[in-house]
Biotite code that builds the C-alpha atoms (Angstrom):
import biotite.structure as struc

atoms = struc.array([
    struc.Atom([28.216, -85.045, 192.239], chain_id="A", res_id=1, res_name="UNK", atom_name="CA", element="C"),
    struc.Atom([31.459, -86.508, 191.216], chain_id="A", res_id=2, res_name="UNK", atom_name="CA", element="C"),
    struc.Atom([32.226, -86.846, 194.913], chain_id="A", res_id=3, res_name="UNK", atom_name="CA", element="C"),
    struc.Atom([29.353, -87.676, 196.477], chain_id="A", res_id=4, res_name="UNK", atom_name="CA", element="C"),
    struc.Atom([29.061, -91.997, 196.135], chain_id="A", res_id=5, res_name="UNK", atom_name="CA", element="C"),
    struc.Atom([25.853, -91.801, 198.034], chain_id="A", res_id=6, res_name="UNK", atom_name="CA", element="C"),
    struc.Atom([23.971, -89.192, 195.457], chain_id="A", res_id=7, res_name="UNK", atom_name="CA", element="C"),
    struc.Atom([20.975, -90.097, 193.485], chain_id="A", res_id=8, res_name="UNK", atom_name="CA", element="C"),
    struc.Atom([22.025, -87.720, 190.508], chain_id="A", res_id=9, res_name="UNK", atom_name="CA", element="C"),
    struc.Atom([25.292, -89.449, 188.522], chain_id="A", res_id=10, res_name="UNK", atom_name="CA", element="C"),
    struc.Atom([24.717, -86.908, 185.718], chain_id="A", res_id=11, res_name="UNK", atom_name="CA", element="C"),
    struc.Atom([25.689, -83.599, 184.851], chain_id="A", res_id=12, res_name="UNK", atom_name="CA", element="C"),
    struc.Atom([24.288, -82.561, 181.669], chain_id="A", res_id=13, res_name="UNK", atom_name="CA", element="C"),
    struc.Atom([25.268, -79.198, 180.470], chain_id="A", res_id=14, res_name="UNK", atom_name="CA", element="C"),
    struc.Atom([23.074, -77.583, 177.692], chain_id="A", res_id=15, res_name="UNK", atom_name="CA", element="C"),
    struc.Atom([23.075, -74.416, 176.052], chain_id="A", res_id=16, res_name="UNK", atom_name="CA", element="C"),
    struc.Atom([23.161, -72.754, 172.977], chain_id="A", res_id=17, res_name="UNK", atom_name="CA", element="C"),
    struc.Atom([26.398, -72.884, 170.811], chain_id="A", res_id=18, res_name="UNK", atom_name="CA", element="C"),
    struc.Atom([29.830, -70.850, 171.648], chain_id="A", res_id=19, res_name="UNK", atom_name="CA", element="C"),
    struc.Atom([28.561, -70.345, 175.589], chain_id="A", res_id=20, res_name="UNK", atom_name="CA", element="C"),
    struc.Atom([32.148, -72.743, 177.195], chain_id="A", res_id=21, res_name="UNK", atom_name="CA", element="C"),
    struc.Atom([30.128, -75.469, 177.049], chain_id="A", res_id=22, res_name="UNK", atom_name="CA", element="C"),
    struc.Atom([33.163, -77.548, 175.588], chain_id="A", res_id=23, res_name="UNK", atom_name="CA", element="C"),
    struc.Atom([35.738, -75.915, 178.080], chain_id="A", res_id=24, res_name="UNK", atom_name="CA", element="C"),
    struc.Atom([33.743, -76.931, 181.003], chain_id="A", res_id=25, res_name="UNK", atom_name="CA", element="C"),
    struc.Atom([33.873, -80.545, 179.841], chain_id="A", res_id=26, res_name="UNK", atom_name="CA", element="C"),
    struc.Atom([37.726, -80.601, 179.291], chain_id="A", res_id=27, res_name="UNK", atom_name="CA", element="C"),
    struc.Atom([38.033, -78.436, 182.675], chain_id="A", res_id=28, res_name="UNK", atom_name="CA", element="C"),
    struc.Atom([36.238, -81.211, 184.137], chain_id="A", res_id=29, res_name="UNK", atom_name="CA", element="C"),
    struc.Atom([37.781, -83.819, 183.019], chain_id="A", res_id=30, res_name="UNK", atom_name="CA", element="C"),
    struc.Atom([41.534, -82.520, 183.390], chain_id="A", res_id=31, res_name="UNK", atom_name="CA", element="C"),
    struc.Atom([41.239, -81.296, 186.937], chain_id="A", res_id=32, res_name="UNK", atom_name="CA", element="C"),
    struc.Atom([39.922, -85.044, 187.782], chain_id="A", res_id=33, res_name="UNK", atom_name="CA", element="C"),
    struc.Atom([42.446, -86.745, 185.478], chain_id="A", res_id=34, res_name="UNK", atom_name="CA", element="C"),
    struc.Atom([44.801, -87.488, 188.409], chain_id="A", res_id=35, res_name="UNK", atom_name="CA", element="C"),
    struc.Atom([42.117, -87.836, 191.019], chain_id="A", res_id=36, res_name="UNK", atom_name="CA", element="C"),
    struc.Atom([39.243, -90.860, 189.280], chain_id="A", res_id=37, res_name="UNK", atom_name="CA", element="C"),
    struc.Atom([39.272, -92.986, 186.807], chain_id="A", res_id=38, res_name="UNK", atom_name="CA", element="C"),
    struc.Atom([38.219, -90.748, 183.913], chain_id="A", res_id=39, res_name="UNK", atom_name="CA", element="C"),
    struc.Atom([38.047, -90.737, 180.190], chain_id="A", res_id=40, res_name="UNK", atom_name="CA", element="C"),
    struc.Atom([36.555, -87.541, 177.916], chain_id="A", res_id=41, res_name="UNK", atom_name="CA", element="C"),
    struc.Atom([35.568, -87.979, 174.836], chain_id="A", res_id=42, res_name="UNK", atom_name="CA", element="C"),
    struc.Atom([34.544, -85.086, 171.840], chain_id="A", res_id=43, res_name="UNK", atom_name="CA", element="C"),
    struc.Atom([32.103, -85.338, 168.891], chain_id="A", res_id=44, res_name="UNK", atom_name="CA", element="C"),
    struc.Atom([32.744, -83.414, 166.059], chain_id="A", res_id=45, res_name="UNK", atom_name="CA", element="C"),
    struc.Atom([30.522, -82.221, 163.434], chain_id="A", res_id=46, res_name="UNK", atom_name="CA", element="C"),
    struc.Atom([31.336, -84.301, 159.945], chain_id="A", res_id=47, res_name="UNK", atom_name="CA", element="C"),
    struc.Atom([33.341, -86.657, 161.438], chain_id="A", res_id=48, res_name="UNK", atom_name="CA", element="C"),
    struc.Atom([30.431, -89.687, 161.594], chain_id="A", res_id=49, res_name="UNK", atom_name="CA", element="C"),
    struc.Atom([32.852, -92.369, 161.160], chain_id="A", res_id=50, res_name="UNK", atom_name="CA", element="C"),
    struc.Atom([34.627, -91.522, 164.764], chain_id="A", res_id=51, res_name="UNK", atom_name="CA", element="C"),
    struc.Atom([30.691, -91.653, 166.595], chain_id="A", res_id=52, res_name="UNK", atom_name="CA", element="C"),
    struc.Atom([31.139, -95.432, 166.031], chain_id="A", res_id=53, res_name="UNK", atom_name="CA", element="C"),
    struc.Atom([34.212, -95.459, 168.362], chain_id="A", res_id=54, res_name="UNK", atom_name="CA", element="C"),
    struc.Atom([32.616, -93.727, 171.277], chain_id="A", res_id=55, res_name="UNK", atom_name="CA", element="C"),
    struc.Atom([32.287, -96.592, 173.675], chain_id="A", res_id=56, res_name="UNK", atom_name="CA", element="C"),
    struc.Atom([35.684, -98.531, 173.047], chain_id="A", res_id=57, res_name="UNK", atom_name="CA", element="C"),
    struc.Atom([37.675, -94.889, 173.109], chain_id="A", res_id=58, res_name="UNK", atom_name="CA", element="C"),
    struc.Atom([36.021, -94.119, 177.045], chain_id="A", res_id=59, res_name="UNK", atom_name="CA", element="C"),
    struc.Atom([36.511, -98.018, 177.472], chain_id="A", res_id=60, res_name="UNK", atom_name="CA", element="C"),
    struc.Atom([40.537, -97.657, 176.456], chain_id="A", res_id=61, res_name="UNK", atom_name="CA", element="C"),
    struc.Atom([40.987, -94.624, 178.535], chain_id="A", res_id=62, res_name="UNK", atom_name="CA", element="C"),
    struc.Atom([39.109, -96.326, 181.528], chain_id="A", res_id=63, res_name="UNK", atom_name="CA", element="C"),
    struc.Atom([41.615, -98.976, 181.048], chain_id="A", res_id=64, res_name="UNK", atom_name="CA", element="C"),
    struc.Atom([44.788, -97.230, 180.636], chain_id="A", res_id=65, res_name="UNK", atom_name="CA", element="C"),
    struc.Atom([43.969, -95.532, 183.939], chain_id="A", res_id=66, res_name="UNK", atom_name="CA", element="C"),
    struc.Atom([46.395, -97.047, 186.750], chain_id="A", res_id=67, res_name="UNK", atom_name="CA", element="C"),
    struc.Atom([44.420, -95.094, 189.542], chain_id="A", res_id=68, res_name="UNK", atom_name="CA", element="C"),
    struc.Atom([42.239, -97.249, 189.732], chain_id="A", res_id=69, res_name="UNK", atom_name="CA", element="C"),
    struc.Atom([43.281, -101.114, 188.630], chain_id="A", res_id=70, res_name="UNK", atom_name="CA", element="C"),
    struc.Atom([40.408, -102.800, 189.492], chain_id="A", res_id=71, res_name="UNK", atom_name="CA", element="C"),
    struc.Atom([38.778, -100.740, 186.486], chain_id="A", res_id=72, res_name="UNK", atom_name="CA", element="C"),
    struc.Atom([41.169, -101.876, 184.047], chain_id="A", res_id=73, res_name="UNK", atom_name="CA", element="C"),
    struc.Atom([40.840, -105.229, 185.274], chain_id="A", res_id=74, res_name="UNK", atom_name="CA", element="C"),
    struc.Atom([37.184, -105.829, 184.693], chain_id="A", res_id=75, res_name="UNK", atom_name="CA", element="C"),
    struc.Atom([37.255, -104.204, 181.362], chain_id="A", res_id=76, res_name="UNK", atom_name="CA", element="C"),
    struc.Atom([40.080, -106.313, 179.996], chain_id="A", res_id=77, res_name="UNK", atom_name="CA", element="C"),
    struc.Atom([38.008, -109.144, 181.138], chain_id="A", res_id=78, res_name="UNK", atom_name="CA", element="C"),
    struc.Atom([35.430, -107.987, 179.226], chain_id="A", res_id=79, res_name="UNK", atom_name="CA", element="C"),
    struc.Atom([37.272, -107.331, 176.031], chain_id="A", res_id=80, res_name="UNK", atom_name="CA", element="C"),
    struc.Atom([38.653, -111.155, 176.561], chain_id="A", res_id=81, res_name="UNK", atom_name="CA", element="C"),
    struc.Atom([35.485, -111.979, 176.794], chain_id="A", res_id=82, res_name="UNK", atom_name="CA", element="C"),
    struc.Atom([34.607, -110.168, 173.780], chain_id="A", res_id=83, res_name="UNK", atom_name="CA", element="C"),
    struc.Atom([37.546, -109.979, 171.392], chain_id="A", res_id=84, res_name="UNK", atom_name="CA", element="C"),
    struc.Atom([35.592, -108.482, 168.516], chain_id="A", res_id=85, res_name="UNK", atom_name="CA", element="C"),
    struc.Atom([33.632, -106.317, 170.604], chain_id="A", res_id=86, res_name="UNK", atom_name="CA", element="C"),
    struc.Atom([34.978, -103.616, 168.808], chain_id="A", res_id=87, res_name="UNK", atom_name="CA", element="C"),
    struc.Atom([32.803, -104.352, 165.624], chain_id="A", res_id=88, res_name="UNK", atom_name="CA", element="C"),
    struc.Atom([29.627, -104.640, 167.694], chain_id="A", res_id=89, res_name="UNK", atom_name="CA", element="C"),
    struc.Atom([26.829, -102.286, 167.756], chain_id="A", res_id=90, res_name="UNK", atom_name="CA", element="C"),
    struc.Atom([27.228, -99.344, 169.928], chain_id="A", res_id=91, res_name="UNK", atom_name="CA", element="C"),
    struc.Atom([24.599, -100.809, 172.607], chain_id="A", res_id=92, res_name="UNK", atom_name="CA", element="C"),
    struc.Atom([26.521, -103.934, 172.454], chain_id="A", res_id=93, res_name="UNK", atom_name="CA", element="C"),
    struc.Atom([29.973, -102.385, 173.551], chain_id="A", res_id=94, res_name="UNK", atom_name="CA", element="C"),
    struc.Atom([28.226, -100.297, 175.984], chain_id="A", res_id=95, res_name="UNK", atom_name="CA", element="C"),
    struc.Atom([26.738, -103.486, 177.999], chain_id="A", res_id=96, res_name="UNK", atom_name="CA", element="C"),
    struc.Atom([29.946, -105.126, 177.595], chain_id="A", res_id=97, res_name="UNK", atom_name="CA", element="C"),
    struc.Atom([32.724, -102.182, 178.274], chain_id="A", res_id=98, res_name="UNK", atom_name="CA", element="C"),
    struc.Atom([30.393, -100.221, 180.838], chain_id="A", res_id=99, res_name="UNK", atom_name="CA", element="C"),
    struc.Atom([27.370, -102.591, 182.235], chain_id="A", res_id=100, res_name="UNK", atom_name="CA", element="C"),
    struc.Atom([28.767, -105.856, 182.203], chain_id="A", res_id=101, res_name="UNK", atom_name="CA", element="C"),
    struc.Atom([32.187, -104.742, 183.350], chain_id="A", res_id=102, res_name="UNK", atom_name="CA", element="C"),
    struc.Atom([31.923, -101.854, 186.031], chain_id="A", res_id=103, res_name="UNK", atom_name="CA", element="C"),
    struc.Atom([28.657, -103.866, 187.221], chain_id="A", res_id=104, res_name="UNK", atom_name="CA", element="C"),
    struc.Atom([31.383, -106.407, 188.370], chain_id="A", res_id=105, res_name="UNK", atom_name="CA", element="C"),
    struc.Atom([32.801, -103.661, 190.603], chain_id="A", res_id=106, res_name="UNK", atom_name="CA", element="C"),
    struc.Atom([31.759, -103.730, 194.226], chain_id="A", res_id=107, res_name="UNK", atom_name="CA", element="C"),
    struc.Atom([33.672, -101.138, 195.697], chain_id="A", res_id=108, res_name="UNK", atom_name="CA", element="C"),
    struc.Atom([36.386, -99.084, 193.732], chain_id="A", res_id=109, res_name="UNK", atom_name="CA", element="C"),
    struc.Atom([39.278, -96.142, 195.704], chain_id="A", res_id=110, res_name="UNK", atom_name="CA", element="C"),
    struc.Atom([38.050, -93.753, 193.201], chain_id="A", res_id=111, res_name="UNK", atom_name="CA", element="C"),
    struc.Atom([35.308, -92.700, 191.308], chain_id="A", res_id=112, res_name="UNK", atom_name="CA", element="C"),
    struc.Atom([34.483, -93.234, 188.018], chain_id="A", res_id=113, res_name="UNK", atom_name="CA", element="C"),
    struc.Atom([34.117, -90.065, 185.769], chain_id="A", res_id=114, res_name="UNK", atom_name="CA", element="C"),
    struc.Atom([33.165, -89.983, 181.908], chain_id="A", res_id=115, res_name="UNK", atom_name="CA", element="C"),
    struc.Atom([32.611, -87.419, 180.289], chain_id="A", res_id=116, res_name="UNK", atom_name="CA", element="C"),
    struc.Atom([31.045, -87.046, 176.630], chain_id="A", res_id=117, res_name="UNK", atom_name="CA", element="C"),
    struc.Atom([31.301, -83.482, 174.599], chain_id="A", res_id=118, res_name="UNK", atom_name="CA", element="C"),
    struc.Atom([28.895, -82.154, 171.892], chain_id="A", res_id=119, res_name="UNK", atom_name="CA", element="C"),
    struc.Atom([26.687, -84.996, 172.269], chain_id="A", res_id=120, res_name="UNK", atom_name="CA", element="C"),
    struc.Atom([24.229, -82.922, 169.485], chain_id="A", res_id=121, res_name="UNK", atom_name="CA", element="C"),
    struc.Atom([27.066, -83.560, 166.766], chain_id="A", res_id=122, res_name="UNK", atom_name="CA", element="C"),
    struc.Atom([26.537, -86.838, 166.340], chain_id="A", res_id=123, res_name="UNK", atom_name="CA", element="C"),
])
């Protein structure tokens, strides 16, 4: 699926019930393609509410420190100088900014694109 530009299915979703690797799966994932796509992981973690507010501009920031794939970085620093303060916007704000607005721009890019959010459930 990460491969495959062409398939209808972009998600993997991997459920189950707590202490079964679903955490190691997601970091697996995302190292092994850290030097292959454009990636960016990021981890919830139970009590820590105040770091569920920085989901979008962390995967954003990782997107855009990624030198695989320039034309990535490029449209999302566009974005943020389009948006300065986007960073104390609403969550569905930075998402259509960071991840719509900005890798909608994107006609073609060398790599895929691979994100990759952990413990979803603890937020």
């Amino acid at each position: 699926w990460i491969r495959d530009a062409s398939a209808s299915e972009k998600v993997l979703w991997i459920r189950g019930m707590a202490g079964r690797g679903k955490s190691t799966i997601a970091s697996t994932i995302a190292h092994q393609w850290k030097y292959q796509t454009a990636s960016a992981i990021f981890h919830f973690r139970r009590g820590q509410n105040e770091m569920d507010k920085k989901l979008v501009c962390a995967l954003a920031r990782q997107l855009g420190s990624c030198a695989l794939v320039p034309e990535v970085k490029e449209s999302i620093l566009q974005s943020v100088g389009e948006n300065q303060d986007i960073g104390q916007a609403r969550l569905q704000d930075q998402f259509q900014a960071l991840f719509v607005r900005s890798l909608g721009r994107l006609r073609n890019t060398s790599l895929p694109i691979l994100l990759v959010v952990d413990a979803l459930d603890e937020c």
